[in-house]
C-alpha positions in Angstrom: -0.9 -1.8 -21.8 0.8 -2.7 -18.9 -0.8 -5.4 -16.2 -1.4 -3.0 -13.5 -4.0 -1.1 -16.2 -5.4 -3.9 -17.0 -6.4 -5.4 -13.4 -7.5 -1.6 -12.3 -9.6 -1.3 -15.6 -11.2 -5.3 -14.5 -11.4 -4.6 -11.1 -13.7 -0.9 -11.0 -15.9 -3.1 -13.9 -16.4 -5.5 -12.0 -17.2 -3.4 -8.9 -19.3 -0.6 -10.8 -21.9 -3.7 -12.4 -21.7 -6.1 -9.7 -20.8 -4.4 -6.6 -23.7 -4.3 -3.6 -24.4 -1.1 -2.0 -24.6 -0.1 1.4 -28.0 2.1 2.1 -29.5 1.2 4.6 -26.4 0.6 6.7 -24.4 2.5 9.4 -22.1 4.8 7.4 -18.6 5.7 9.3 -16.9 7.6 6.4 -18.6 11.0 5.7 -17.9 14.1 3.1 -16.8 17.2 3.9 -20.8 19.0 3.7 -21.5 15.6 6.3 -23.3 13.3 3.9 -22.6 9.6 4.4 -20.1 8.4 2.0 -22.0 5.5 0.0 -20.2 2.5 -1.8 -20.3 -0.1 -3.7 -18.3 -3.0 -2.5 -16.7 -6.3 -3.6 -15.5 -8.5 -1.0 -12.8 -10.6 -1.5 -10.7 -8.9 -4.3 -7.1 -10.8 -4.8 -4.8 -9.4 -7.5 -1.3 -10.8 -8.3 1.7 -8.5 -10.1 5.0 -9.9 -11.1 7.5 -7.7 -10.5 10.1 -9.0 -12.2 8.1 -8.5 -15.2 7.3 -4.9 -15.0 6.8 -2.0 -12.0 3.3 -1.9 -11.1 2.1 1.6 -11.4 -0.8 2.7 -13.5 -0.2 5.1 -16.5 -3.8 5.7 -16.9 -3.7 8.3 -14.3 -1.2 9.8 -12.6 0.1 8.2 -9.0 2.3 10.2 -6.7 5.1 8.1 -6.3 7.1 9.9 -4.3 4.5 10.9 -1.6 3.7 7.1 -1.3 7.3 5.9 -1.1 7.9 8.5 1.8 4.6 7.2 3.2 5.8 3.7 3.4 9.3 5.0 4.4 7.5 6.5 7.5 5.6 3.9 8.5 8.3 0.6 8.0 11.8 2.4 8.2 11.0 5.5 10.4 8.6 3.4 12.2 6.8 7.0 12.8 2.9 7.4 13.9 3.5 11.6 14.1 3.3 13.3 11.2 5.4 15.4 11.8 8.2 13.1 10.3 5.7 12.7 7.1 6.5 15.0 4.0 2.7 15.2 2.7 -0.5 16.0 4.5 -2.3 12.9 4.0 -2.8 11.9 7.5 -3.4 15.5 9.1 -7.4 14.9 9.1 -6.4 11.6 11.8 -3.5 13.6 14.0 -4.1 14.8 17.1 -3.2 18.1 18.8 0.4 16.8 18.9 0.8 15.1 15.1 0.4 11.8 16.4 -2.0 8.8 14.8 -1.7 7.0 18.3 -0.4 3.3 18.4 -0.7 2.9 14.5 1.4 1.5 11.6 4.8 2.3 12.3 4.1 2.3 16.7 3.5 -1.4 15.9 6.3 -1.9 13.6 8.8 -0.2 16.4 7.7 -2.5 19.2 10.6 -5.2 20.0 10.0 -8.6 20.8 11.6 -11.2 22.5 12.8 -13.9 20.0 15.1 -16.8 21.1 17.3 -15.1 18.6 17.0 -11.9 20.6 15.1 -8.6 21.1 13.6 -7.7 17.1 10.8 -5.1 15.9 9.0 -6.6 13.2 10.9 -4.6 10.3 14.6 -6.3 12.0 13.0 -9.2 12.6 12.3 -9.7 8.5 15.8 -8.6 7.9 17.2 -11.3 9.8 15.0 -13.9 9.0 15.4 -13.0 5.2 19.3 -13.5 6.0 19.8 -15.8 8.3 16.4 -18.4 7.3 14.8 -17.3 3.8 13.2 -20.5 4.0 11.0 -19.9 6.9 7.3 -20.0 6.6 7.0 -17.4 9.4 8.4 -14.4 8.0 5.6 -12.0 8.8 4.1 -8.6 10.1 0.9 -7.8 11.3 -0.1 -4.1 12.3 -3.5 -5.3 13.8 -3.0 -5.5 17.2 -6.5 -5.7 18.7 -5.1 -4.9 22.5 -4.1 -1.2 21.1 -7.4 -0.9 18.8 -8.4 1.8 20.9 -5.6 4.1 21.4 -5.4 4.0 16.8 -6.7 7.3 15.5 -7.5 5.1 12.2 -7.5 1.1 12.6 -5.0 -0.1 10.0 -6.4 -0.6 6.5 -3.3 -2.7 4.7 -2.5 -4.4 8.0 -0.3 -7.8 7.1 2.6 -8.9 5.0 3.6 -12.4 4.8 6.8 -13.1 2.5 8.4 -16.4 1.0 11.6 -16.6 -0.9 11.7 -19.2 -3.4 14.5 -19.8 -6.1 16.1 -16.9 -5.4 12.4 -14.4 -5.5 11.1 -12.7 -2.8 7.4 -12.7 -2.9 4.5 -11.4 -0.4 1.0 -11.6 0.2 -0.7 -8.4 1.2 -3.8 -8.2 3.1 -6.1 -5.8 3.2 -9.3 -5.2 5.2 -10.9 -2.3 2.8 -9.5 -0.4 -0.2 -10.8 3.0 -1.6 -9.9 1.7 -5.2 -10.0 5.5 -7.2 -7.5 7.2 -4.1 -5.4 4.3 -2.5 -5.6 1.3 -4.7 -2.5 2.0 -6.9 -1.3 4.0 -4.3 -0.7 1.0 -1.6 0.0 -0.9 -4.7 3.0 0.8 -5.9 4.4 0.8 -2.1 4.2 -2.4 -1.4 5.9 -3.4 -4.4 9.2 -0.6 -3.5 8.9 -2.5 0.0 9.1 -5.6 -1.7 11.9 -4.3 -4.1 13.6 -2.8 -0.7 13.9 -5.8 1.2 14.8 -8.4 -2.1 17.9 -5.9 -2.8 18.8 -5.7 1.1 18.6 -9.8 0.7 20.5 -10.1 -1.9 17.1 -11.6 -3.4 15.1 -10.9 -6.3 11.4 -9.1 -6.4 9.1 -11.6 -7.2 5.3 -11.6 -7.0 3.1 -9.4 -5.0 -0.4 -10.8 -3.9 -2.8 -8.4 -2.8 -5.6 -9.5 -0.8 -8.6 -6.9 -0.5 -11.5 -7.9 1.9 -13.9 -5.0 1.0 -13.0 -3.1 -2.0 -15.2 -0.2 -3.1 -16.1 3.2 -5.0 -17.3 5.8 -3.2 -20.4 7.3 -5.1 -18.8 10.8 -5.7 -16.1 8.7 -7.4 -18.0 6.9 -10.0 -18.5 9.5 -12.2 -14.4 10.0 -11.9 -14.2 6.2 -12.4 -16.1 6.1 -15.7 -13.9 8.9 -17.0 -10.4 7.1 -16.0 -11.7 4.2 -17.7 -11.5 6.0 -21.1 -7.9 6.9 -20.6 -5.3 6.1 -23.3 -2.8 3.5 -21.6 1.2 2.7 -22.2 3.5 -0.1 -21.6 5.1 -0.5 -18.3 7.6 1.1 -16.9 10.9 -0.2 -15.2 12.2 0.8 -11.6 15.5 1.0 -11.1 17.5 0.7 -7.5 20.2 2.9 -7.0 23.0 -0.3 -6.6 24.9 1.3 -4.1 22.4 1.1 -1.3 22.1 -2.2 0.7 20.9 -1.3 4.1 17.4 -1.2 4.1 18.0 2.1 6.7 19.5 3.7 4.0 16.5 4.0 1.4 15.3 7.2 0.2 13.1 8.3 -2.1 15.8 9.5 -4.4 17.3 6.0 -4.6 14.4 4.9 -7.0 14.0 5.7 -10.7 11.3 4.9 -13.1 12.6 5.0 -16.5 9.9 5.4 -19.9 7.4 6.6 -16.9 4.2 8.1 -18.7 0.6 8.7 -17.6 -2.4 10.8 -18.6 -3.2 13.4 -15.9 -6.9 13.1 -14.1 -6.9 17.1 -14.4 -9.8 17.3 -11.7 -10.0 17.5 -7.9 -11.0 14.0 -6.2 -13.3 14.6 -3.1 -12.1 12.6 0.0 -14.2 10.6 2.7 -12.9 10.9 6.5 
């Protein structure tokens, strides 16, 4: 079984028998027919992977890799918020008229900064720092930028990365405000890992560990009988990513660049319904 399995598996226990619920509440997130979404929550969730010990996607279901790499691609090396520049249809419900998701995710990414260094965004301002001072305690990014709040069609949900390079490993710590575990858990998971693989080769670094940080995590109630049934799946060993070698500039990346070899999952084979 690889780790991944195994923290999913713990952590959807340990929210279905001890997670609070929230009736009684306001309720933002609705379903399509209009009734409040319910969960039930745990706060303060922190899972660690080591990726040089094995990719961290799940086998017990299926995750769509590709969509999420050209997700993250879109956000950190497209800096995009229009979707219009995204190859799936995951953010159409939060577009406006004209594709875009306002100052968002990749708006913050692409805004420069005046560093005694230079002018930086926060993606070249990693690069260099990686390069130039991999020692640095101040190698971050944060996407919550509570003067453009109000012009976000959705406030960001994974919203900080804070990296450290030590022997040689690049690792990160994740934070997260609130995670829809059954949708986006692996899903952020397994990006946020290629991220971390992306900028370690870039570095000429090695991926190291990945700390994810969830403030609220949470199962929707139309999810829990989908939960229960995932938990039954057969698992496999881990599989292994693999970097194309010939790419080192993180500009370069694409979704075709990354292989993952003895890849094997057990398909959910029903619809999951979705909370806007």
């Amino acid at each position: 079984m690889s780790f991944a399995d195994t923290l999913f598996i713990k952590n959807c226990r340990d929210i279905l028998n001890h997670g609070a619920g929230d009736e009684g509440g306001s309720i933002r997130a609705r379903w399509d027919d209009g009734t409040p979404a319910h969960t039930l929550r745990l706060f303060g969730v922190v899972n660690e992977y080591d990726l040089a010990a094995e990719f961290p996607i799940l086998t017990l279901r299926k995750t769509n890799l590709s969509a999420a790499i050209d997700e993250i691609l879109w956000i950190w090396q497209k800096k995009s918020n229009n979707i219009r520049d995204l190859n799936s249809h995951i953010w159409d419900a939060w577009a406006d008229e004209n594709g875009s998701i306002g100052k968002a995710y990749g708006y913050q990414l692409g805004i420069r900064h005046q560093y005694n260094e230079g002018m930086f965004d926060q993606v070249d301002r990693i690069l260099y720092d990686l390069k130039h001072n991999p020692s640095s305690r101040r190698i971050l990014s944060n996407l919550y930028n509570h003067q453009d709040l109000n012009e976000m069609r959705l406030y960001p949900c994974a919203y900080s990365l804070t990296f450290n390079v030590s022997r040689g490993y690049l690792n990160a710590i994740l934070n997260q405000r609130s995670q829809d575990m059954l949708t986006a858990n692996n899903w952020n998971v397994c990006q946020y890992a290629v991220l971390l693989y992306m900028f370690a080769h870039v570095s000429g670094l090695q991926a190291g560990r990945l700390l994810h940080v969830i403030a609220d995590a949470h199962i929707y109630d139309r999810h829990i009988p989908i939960v229960q049934t995932i938990l039954d799946h057969p698992v496999y060993d881990a599989p292994i990513l693999q970097i194309d070698p010939s790419v080192r500039d993180f500009y370069d990346f694409q979704v075709s660049s990354f292989q993952l070899s003895d890849y094997r999952y057990t398909r959910l084979g029903q619809k999951i319904p979705v909370a806007v």
